[in-house]
N, C-alpha and C positions, 0 to 999 in steps of 0.2 A: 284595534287589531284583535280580532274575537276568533276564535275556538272555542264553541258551546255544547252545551252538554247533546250529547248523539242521544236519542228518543227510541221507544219502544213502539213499533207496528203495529200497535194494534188501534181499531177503528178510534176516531178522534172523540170526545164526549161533545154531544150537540151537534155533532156530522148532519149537515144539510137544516140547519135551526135558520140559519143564516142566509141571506142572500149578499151577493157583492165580493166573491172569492177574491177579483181584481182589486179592491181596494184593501181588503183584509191584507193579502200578499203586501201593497203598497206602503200600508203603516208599517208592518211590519221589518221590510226593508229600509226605509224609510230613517226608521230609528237605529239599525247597525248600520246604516250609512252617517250618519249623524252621530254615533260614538266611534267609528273608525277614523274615519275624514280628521277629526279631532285631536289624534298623535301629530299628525302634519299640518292640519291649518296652520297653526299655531309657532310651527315652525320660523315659517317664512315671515312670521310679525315680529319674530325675535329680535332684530336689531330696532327695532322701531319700540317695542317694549321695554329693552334695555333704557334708549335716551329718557323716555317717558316718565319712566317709576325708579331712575335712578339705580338698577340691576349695578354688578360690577359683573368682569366677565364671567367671576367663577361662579356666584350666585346664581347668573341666568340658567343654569342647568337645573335648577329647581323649578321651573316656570315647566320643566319637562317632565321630571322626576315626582312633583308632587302629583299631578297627574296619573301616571305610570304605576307609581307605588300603590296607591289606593286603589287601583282599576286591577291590577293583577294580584295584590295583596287579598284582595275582600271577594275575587268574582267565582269562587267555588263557593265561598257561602249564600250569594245575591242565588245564585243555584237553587242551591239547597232551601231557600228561603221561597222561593216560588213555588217550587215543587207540595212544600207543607202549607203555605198559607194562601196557595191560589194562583195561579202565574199569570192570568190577566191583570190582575189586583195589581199586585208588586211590579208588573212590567210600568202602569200607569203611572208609581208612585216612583218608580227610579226613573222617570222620562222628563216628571217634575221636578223632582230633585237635581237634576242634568240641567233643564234648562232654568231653572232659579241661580245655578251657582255661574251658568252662564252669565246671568244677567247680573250678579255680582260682579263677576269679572269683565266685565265692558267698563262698569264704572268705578274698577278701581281706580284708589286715588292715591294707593303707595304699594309698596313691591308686597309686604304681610297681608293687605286685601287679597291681592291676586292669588298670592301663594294658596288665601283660605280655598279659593272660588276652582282655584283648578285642583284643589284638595277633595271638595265637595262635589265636583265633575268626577272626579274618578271614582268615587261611593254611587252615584247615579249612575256610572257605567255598567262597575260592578254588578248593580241591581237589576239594569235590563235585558244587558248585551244575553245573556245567559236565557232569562227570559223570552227574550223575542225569539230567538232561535227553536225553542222549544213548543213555543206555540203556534209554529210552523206544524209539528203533528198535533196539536191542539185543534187545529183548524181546519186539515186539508186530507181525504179521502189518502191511506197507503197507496200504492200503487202510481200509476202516469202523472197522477194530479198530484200529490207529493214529491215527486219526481222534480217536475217542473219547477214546483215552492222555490227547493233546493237551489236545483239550480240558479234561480233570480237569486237568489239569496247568497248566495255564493261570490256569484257574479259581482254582485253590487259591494260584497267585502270587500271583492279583490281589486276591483277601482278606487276605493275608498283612500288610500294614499293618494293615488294622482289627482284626485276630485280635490282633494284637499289644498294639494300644491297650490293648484291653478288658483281655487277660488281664494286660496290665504294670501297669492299674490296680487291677487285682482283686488280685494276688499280692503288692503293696506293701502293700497296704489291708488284707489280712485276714490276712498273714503277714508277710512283711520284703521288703526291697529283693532282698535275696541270692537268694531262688526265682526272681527273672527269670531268673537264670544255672541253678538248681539244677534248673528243669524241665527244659532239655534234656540233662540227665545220663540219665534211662533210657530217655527217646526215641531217644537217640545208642545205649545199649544195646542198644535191641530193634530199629533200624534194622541195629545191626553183626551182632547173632543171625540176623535174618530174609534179608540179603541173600545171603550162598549159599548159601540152600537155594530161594530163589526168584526170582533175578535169572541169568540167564545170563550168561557173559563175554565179552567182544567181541574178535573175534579183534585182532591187534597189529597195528603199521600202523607200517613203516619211518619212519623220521626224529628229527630233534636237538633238543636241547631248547636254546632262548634264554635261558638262566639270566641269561649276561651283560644283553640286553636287560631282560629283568625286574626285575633287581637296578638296574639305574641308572634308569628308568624308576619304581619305587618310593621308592626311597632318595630321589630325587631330588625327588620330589613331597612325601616326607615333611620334607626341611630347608628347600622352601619354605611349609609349612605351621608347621613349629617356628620359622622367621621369624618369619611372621605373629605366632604367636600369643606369641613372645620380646618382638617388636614392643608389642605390647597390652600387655604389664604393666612393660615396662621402656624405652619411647621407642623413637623412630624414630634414634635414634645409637647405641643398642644396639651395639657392638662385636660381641656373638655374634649379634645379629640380622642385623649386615650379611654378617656371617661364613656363613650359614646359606644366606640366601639365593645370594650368590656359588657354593656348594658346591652348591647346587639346579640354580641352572640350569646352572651346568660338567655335572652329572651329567645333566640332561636334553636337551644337547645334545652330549653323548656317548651318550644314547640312539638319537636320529638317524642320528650314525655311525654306531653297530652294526647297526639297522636297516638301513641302506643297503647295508651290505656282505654279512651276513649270506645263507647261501643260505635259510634257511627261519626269517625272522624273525617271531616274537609279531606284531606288527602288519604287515603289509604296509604303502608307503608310498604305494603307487599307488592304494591306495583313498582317499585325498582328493582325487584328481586329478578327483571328479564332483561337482561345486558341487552340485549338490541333497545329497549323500550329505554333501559338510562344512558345507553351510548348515545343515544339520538335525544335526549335531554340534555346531554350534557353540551352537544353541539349546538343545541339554542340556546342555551346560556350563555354561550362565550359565543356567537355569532351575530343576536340580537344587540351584544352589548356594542361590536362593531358598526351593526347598523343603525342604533341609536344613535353613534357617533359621528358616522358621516350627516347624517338627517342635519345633525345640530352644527355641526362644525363647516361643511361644507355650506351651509346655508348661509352662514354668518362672514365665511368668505366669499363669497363672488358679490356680496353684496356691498361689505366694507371694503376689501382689497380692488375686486376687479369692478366693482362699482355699479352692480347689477342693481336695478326697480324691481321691485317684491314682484311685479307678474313677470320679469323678463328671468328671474331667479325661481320662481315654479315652471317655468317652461324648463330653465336648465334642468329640473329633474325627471323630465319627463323618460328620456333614455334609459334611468333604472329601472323604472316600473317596463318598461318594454322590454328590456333586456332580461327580466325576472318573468313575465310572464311569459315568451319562449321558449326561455329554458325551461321553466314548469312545464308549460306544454311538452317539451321533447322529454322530459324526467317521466313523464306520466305514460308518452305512446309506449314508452321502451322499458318500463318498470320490469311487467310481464318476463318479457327475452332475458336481461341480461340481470336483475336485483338489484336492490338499494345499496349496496355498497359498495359500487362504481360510482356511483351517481356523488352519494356522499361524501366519497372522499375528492372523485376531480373536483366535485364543487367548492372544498374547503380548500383546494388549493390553488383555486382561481382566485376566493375571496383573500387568501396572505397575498396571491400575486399584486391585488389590486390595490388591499390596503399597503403593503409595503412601496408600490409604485406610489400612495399620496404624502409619503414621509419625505416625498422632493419636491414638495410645494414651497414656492419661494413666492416673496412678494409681488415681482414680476410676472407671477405663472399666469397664462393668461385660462381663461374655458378652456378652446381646444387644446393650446401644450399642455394641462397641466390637472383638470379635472376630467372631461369627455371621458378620454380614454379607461383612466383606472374608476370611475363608477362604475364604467358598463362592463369592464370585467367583472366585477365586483356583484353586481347585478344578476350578471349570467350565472355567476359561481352559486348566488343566495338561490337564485329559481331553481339550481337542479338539485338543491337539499332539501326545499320545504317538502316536497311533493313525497320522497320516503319520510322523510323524518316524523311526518304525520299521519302515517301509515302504520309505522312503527309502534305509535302512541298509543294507539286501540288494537293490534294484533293480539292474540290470543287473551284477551280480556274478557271477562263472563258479562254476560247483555248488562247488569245491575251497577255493573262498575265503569263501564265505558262513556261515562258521562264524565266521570270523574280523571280517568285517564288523560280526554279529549281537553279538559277543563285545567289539567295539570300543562300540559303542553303550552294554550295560553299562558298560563301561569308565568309559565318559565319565560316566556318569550317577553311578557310586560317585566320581570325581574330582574332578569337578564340585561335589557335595555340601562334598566335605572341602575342599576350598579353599575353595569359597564361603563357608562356615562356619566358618572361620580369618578371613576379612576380613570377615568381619562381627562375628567376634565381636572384632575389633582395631578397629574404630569404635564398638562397645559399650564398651570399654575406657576410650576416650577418651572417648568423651560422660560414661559415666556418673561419671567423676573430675572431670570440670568441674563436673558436676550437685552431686557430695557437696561441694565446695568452696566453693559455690552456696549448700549448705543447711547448712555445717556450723555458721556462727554462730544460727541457730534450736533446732537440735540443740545445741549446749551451752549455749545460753538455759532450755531444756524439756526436758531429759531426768534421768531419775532417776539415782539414783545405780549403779541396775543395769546399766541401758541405757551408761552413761558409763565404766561398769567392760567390760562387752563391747565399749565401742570401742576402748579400751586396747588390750584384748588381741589383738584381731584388725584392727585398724585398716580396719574399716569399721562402719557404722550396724547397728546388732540389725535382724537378718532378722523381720520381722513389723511392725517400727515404720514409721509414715508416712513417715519417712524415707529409709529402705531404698525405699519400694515408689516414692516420687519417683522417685531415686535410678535405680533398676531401668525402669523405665516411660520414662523419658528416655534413657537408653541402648538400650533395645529399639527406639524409634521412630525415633532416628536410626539403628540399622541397618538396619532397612526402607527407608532412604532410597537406600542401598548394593543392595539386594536390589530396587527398584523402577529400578534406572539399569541392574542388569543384565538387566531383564527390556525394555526399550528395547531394548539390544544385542540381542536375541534377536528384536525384531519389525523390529530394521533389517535382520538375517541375513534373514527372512523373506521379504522384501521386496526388498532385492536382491540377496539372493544365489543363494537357491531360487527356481528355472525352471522346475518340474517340471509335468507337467500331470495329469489323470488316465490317461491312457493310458501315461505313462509308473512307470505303479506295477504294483508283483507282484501276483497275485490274494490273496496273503497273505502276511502278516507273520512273522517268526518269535516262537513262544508262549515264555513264559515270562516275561515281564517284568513285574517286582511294581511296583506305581503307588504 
């Protein structure tokens, strides 16, 4: 899910050095299809990864988070770090790094392998996604010919979820879990072969790098999510949970310092100082974390409950991504006439409509009564907010910082996810431990001696049993409930805190950001 840094017009260094614009464009592509597709491959393998390496439920959101965290944690510096030390350079070396941690992750052999390999995937993201985007003007004439880059490049982002679905169901389904990682091993290869002989290098550009910023700024985000999610399986007096989060925010408000002080910090401070630009942050924060959470929860339902095969369970998602690009479309013809703060507030309040419509999932729900419907509200409402809120991001920003603007927006959107996604999946926690407790004297009334032996051992209900899918189905709904108060939050942002009108938007947005 990229938003990379917006580029400066002017002629590319090595313009016409090269021949093969069509494959240059290709790699390029190529590899943001292969870090986007990757929030969602991975999805759909999730119940197959849980049996495998032993996951419990609350863990499995780590398998997402670790991911997530390091991918929007580190990818304004992966930026920054191109820009000073070379961007073809660094694209090859994060493309490697992508697909090596890949290739760990295929042959994990316990849940802390994995955890490392999609830890490692997400420093590799950080390091390209930013990069390839940029050396779109590295490589291609300003004007029609860049025009068009864009566009493919765009394009190919904004598929980059459903590509994912499809193929994370197809490659569970008719191979193993592991090929989700294992396909981009010779992608990453023929990405690292094809890029100097036909990407040009972008000349270096003085300046420092905010490691310190980065590192507390990540760290920091990650022990409040290992709170969270300490929290969910071990109580709210957790000792290392209280521990974790203290450690969090000390380190995310030593973030701020560095920032402030810093001459050339990862995030500028003063880009929140334009209420339209942090109203419309603020709603991807608390909207991404919603869509984090249907990606991962509804996934894991239609496949346990209603008993969906990983491709018949990426086709179910295919309706979001259509329902989201739509609406973007319609967000986009009509931007001009009427401003972003139509758009953004009915859109947040399609997405409460939809999330609160999933907090009446029962075990019994089937696709059409019980999912269909509130995705694709849900869907509609996210496509007609991307379209301003990214708008927003870069408006009256000076040329030098709207990399950075563009780059925060990602940011937020990877952040957003994994913390949302940590507290929701710490209200799944707890609902679904009331639920089992609820249902355990029926469950030792009626279960075989199989079933009674599986709960010994793993002390929860056998995954398949009605009990389980109770169990499951009551904890999914009340974190919808979590996920429908922050999508509220997001249409109060809207409402009072975005001013913006349409005259006050850019004629265009910055490309790149996977929906």
């Amino acid at each position: 899910m990229a938003l990379s840094e917006t580029l400066s017009t002017s002629t590319p260094p090595g313009a016409g050095r090269r021949s093969g614009k069509g494959i240059t464009l290709t790699v390029i592509a190529a590899t943001q299809l292969m870090v986007v597709l990757d929030a969602t491959i991975v999805n759909i393998a999730l119940p197959h990864i849980k049996m495998a390496l032993g996951f419990s439920d609350t863990s499995l959101s780590w398998v997402i988070n670790a991911y997530t965290l390091a991918f929007g944690g580190l990818l304004l510096l992966g930026g920054r770090i191109g820009d000073i030390l070379g961007r073809r350079r660094v694209f090859v070396v994060g493309v490697l790094v992508f697909g090596l941690a890949s290739l760990i992750g295929g042959f994990a052999q316990d849940a802390g392998m994995l955890l490392a390999a999609r830890t490692l995937q997400g420093i590799g993201g950080a390091i390209c996604s930013p990069t390839a985007f940029a050396l779109i003007a590295t490589n291609f004439q300003e004007g029609p010919e860049r025009n068009r880059a864009f566009g493919v490049f765009s394009a190919v982002a904004g598929s980059g979820a459903a590509i994912g679905l499809l193929a994370g169901g197809a490659l569970t389904e008719y191979l193993d879990w592991r090929w989700v990682f294992f396909v981009n091993v010779p992608i990453a290869i023929l990405i690292a072969v094809a890029a100097p002989r036909y990407i040009n290098e972008s000349d270096r550009q003085e300046g420092r790098f905010d490691v310190p910023g980065a590192l507390a700024s990540t760290l920091g985000l990650v022990a409040v999510v290992y709170g969270f999610i300490r929290a969910a399986s071990e109580g709210w007096t957790n000792s290392l949970a209280l521990a974790s989060f203290a450690v969090g925010l000390l380190l995310l408000a030593a973030f701020v310092v560095i920032e402030r002080r810093t001459a050339q910090p990862i995030t500028p401070l003063q880009l929140f100082s334009n209420r339209n630009r942090t109203g419309g942050l603020i709603m991807m924060l608390c909207l991404a974390a919603a869509m984090f959470g249907i990606f991962f929860y509804i996934t894991i339902f239609v496949q346990t409950v209603i008993g969906y095969s990983p491709l018949k369970a990426g086709v179910a998602f295919l309706p979001i991504s259509v329902a989201i690009i739509i609406a973007a479309q319609i967000a986009s013809a009509f931007q001009a006439k009427y401003g972003p703060k139509l758009f953004m507030a009915g859109g947040a309040v399609l997405v409460a409509v939809g999330l609160t419509w999933l907090t009446q999932l029962k075990s019994d729900s089937g696709y059409a009564s019980g999912v269909l419907g509130p995705t694709v509200v849900f869907g509609f409402g996210m496509g007609l907010i991307f379209v301003p809120v990214m708008l927003l991001a870069v408006a009256g920003v000076s040329d030098h910082e709207t990399g950075a603007a563009s780059g925060l927006l990602n940011s937020t959107q990877q952040i957003g996810g994994a913390l949302g996604l940590s507290i929701l999946t710490t209200v799944f926690s707890s609902a679904a431990k009331d639920e089992g407790k609820a249902q355990a004297p029926d469950f030792m009334a009626h279960a075989n001696p199989d079933q009674l032996a599986a709960f010994q051992a793993k002390g929860e209900f056998p995954v398949g049993s009605h009990w389980y899918s109770e169990v499951l189905a009551h904890g999914i709904g009340q974190a919808f409930i979590v996920g429908a108060a922050l999508a509220v939050v997001a249409l109060l942002a809207a409402v009072f805190v975005v001013k913006a009108k349409a005259s006050d938007l850019p004629a265009e947005g910055p490309a790149g950001m996977a929906i």
